[in-house]
N, C-alpha and C positions, 0 to 999 in steps of 0.2 A: 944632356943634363942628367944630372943625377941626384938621389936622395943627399943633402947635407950633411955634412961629419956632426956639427953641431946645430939646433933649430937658431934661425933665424929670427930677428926681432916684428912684430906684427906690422909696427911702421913698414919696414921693408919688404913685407909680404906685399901687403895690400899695395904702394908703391908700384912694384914689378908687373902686379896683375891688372895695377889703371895703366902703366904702360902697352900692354898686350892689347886694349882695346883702343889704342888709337888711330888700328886700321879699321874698326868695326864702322856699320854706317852710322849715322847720330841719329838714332830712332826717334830721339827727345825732340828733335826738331820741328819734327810732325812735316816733314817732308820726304819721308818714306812712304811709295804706294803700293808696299809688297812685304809679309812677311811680320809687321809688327801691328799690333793693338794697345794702342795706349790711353789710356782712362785719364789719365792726367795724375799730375801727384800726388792727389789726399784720396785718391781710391786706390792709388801704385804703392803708396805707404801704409795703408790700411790692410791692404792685402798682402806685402812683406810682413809687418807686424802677425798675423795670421797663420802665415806661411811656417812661420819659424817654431810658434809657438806648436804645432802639430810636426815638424821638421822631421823629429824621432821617432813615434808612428807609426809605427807600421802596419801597412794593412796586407801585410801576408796571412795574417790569425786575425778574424774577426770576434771569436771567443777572447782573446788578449786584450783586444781594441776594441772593446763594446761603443768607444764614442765615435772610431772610424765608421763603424756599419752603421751609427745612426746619422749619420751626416752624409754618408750616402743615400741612404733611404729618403732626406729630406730631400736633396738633389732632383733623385730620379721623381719623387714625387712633383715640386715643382714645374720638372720640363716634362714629364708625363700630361700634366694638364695642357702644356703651347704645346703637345703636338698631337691633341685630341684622343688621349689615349685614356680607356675606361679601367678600371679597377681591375683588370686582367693584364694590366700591360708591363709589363719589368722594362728594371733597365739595368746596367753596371755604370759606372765610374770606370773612363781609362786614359790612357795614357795621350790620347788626340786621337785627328782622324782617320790616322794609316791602322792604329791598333782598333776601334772600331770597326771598322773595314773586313778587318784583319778575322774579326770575330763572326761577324754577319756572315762572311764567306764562310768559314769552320762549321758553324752551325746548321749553316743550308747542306753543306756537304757530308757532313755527319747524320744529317736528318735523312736525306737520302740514301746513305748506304744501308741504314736498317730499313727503311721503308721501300724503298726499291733497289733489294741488293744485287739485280740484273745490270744496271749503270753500271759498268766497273771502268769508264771513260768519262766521266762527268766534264759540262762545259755550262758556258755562261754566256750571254750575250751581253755585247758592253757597246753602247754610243762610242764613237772616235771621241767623244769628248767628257767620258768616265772620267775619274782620277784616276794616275797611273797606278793609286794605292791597290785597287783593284787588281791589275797586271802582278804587282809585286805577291798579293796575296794567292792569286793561282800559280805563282812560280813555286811559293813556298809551301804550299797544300795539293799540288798535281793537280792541278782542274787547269783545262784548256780553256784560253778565251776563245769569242767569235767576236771582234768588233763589226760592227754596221758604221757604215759613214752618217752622219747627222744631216739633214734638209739642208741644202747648200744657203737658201733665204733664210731660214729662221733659226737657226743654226743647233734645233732642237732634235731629238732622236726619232727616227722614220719611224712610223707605227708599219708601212709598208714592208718596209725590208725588215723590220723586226721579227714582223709575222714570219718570212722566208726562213730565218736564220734557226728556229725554231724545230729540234728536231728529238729524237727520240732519249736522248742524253743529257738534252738542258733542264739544269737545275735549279739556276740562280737568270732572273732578270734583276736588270741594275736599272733606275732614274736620279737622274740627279736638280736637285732643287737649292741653290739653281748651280749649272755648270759653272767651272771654277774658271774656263777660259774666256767665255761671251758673257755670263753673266743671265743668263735666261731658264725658266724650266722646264723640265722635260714633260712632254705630254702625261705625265704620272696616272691620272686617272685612267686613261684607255691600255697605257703600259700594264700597270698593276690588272686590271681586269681582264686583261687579255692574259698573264700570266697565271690566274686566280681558274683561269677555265681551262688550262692546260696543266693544271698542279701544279705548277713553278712558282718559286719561291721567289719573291718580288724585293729587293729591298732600294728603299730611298736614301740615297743619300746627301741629307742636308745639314751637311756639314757647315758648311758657309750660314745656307740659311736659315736653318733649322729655329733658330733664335730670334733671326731678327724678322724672316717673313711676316711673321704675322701679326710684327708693327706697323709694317708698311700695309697692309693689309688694314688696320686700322685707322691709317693712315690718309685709307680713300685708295689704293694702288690695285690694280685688278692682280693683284693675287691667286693661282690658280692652287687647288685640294691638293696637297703632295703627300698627308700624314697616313696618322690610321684613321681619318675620316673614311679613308677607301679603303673598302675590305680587301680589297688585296694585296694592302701590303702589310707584310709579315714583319718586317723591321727599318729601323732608321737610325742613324748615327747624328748626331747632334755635338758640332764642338761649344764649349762654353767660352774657350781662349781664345777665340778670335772675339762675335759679336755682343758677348756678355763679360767681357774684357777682364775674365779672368787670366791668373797668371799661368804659364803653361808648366806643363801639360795636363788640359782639361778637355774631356770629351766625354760623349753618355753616347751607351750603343742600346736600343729598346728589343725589345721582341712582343709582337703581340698575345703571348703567354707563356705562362713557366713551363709548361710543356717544350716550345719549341728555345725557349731559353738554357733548357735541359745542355742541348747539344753543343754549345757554348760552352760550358764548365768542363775542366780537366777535374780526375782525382787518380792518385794512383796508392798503392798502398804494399807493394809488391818489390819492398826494398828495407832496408833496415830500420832506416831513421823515421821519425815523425810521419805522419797521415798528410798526405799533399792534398791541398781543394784546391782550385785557384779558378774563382769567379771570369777572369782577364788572363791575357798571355804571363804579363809578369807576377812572378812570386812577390818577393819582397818589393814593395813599395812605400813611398815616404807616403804620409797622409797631408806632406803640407799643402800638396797642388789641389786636393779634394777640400781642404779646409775654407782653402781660399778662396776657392770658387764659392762655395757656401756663404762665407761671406761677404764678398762681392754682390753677390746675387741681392742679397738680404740686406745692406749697406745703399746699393743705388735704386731697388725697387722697382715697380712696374710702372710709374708715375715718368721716371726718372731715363729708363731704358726707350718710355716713347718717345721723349723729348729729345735723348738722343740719335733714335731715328728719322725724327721730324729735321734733325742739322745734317744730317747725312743724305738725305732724300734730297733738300734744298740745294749740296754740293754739286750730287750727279747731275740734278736739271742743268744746273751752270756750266759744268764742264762738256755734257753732250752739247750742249747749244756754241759753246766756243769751240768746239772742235767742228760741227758744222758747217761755222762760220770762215773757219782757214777753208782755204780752197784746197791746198794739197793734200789734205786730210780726209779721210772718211770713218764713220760709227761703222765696224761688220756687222752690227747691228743694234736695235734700240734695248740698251743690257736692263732686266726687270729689279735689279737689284741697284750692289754697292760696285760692281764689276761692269770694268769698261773696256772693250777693247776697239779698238783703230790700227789702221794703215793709211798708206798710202801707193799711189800710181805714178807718183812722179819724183819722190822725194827718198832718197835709201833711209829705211827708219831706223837700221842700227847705227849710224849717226847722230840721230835727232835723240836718242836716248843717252849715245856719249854726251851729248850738248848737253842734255838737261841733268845729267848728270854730277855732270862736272862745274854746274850751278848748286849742289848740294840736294838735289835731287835723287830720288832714286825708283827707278820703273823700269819694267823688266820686261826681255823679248817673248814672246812668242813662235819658236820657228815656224815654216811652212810646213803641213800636215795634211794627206790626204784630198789633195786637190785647194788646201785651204792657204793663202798667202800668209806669211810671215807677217805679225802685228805690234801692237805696242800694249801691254796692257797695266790697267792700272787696277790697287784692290783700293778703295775711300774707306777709309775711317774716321772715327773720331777726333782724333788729333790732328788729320789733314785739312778738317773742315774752313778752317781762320785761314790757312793761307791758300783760298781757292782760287782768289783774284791772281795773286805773284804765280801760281800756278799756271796761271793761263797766259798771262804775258810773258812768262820765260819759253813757254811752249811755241807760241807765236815768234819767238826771237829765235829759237833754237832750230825751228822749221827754215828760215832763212837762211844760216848760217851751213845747217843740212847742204842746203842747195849748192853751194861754192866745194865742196869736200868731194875729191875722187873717191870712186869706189871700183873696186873690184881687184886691185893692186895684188890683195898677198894671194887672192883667189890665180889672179894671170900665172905666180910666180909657180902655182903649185899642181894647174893645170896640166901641164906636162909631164908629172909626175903622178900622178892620178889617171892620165890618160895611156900611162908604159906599163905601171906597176898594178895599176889597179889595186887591189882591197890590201894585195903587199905591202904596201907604202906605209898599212898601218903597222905591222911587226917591227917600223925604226922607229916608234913615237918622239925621240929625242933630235931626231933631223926635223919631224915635223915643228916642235916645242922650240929649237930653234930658229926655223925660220919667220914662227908665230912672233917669237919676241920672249918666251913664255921661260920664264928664270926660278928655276928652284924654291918651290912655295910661294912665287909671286906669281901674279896674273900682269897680264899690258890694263896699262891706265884705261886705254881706247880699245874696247871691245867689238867695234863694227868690223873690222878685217877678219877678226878671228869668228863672229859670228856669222858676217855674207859664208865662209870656210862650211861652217858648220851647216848652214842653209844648202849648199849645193850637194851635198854630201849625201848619196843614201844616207835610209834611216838605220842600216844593220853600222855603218861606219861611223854615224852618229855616236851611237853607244857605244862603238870599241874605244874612240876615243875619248870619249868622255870617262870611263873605264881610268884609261893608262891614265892621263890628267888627275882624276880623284885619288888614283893608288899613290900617282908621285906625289900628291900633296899631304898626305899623311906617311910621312917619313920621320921620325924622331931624330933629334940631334944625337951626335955621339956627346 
């Protein structure tokens, strides 16, 4: 493709580009359990309307944008109070949860090289069941992880082995509230405190629930302390674009003062052009996603945000209790939140996922990890809540249908070839993509062959191929 000799008429812009989304899922449907938050239309138009109106914006110069900086200030103020945090406690505006992340890390690592400039190896201990954002942020900042496996029953972070992993280097402790895989939180309190006594910089990540915990918390839900209620923890990420169902990308990353907020801010001034600050990793930014959130927030209210956790609270009862109730089926655990995840012992579940799928469903795998089996998991939102019931009887249909489906087929075929070539086999990725099914920016309808593939697979082969697959898929036409 290429730029047009002459512009194009708007009809046939907009035309070509509802074209392009009719491979997309149908979010609208509110049978997505992964990846979308939908408030429904007169808070999705309300917050367009918003969006646009702030579009241009920019919060690269806050001196420019005097109504950017105070619409963030209002932000950080509001979720400052849901996350127990006193008149010492900053926050930023960013981009989601990976830039968040992204920051907490920078800051702990930057705090440490002036305060203990003897680390010149900095690490982190991370639960197996962190978010990978973490991973990505010690690849891109040089800090080693240590991951700990998580309590195989409750599938929360070992305080035992955490203690172990703990050595004259680490910098950063991670908790998360609640995990994005099982849906549970981490021991935060004895994390943080154990961290707090060793000088390590503690931070929580409640992304997922930073929001909504502490409705359900209200709720009546035993809720356990993950904020700055505990002195030990230094910072917390908080998305607004998932459970405050702002439009993305919305996120707030805290620190429990300007001082250690310090180490977060770039400035450089050691170049020609203009005075660089930059609160966040990105420079220029639109102010619509911050606008929106603000008004979202301020539009549905505190009244309004319980009551939508009171329909969301009601779904998960109903879906743990019907998945209970199939026999093939199992909870890996009782999830504290809106995250649910299951397997099974008898039934191949990347199957049961093409099934439900292909009902207009959409719920995503979980591979096996760390001694942990391969699941199904789903995230409950808002929009999922009304069709809990057809949720639960296509899941019961789809588990049946499981049942009659071979499994293991493209795994037999490619056995032997993995068992000659070993980790070689990845350097032809186009023998593998063909045997998969796997066509030139297209994926196979039915993804159970190619994910049992991906299940048997070390975890280093894992990502090679995942690798080669995401580079073929961003290929531009001629």
């Amino acid at each position: 493709m290429k730029i047009p000799t002459t512009g194009r008429t708007r009809e046939d812009i907009l035309e070509h580009l509802r074209s392009y989304k009719n491979q997309d899922i149908n979010w609208q449907s509110g049978r997505a359990y992964g990846y979308i938050y939908d408030p429904g239309k007169e808070i999705l138009e309300f917050a367009k309307e918003v969006f646009c109106l702030f579009l241009c914006e920019n919060a690269l110069d806050f001196t420019a944008y005097p109504s950017i900086l105070k619409i963030e200030n209002d932000l950080v103020s509001m979720i400052r109070k849901h996350v127990h945090g006193d008149d010492q406690v900053v926050g930023n505006f960013t981009s989601g949860g990976t830039e968040s992340i992204f920051l907490a890390v920078k800051a702990a690592r930057d705090y440490y090289r002036l305060e203990k400039p003897e680390i010149t190896e900095p690490e982190m201990i991370l639960p197996s069941s962190a978010h990978a954002a973490f991973h990505k942020a010690a690849h891109y900042l040089g800090i080693k992880t240590v991951t700990v496996s998580v309590d195989p029953n409750t599938f929360k972070a070992d305080i035992k082995n955490t203690r172990e992993s703990i050595n004259e280097n680490t910098i950063l402790m991670v908790g998360s509230a609640p995990t994005y895989t099982q849906g549970v939180v981490d021991p935060i309190r004895e994390l943080s405190e154990m961290a707090r006594q060793h000088d390590i910089w503690f931070h929580t990540d409640a992304c997922m629930g930073g929001f909504l915990l502490p409705y359900f918390k209200r709720l009546g839900e035993p809720v356990a302390d993950f904020d700055f209620s505990l002195p030990g923890v230094c910072s917390v990420s908080v998305d607004l674009h998932k459970y405050a169902y702002s439009p993305k990308g919305a996120s707030l990353v805290f620190h429990r003062s300007p001082s250690l907020r310090s180490f977060q801010i770039f400035s450089f001034t050691k170049w020609l052009g203009y005075t660089l600050v930059n609160s966040t990793v990105q420079s220029t930014k639109s102010g619509g996603p911050l606008a929106a959130a603000w008004a979202v927030l301020n539009f549905v209210g505190d009244e309004g945000y319980l009551e939508f956790a009171r329909k969301k609270l009601e779904a998960v009862k109903k879906i743990k209790q019907a998945i209970s109730q199939i026999p093939e089926l199992y909870l890996m655990v009782d999830p504290e939140m809106t995250l649910i995840s299951f397997s099974s012992k008898e039934v191949n579940i990347f199957h049961i996922i093409d099934e439900m799928n292909s009902k207009g469903w959409y719920i995503q795998p979980s591979l096996s990890f760390d001694g942990i089996p391969a699941n199904i998991h789903l995230t409950v939102t808002l929009s999922n809540v009304i069709h809990t019931d057809q949720f639960i009887d296509d899941l019961k249909e789809s588990v049946e249908k499981a049942k009659d489906l071979p499994s293991g087929v493209l795994l037999e075929k490619l056995k032997p070839f993995m068992d000659k070539q070993g980790a070689a086999l990845l350097d032809n990725p186009g023998f593998l993509f063909e045997l998969a099914g796997i066509q030139e920016g297209q994926m196979p309808k039915r993804m159970a062959p190619l994910n049992e593939v991906l299940d048997a697979m070390p975890l280093e082969w894992r990502e090679k191929i995942l690798l080669h697959v995401t580079n073929g898929f961003f290929h531009p036409q001629a």
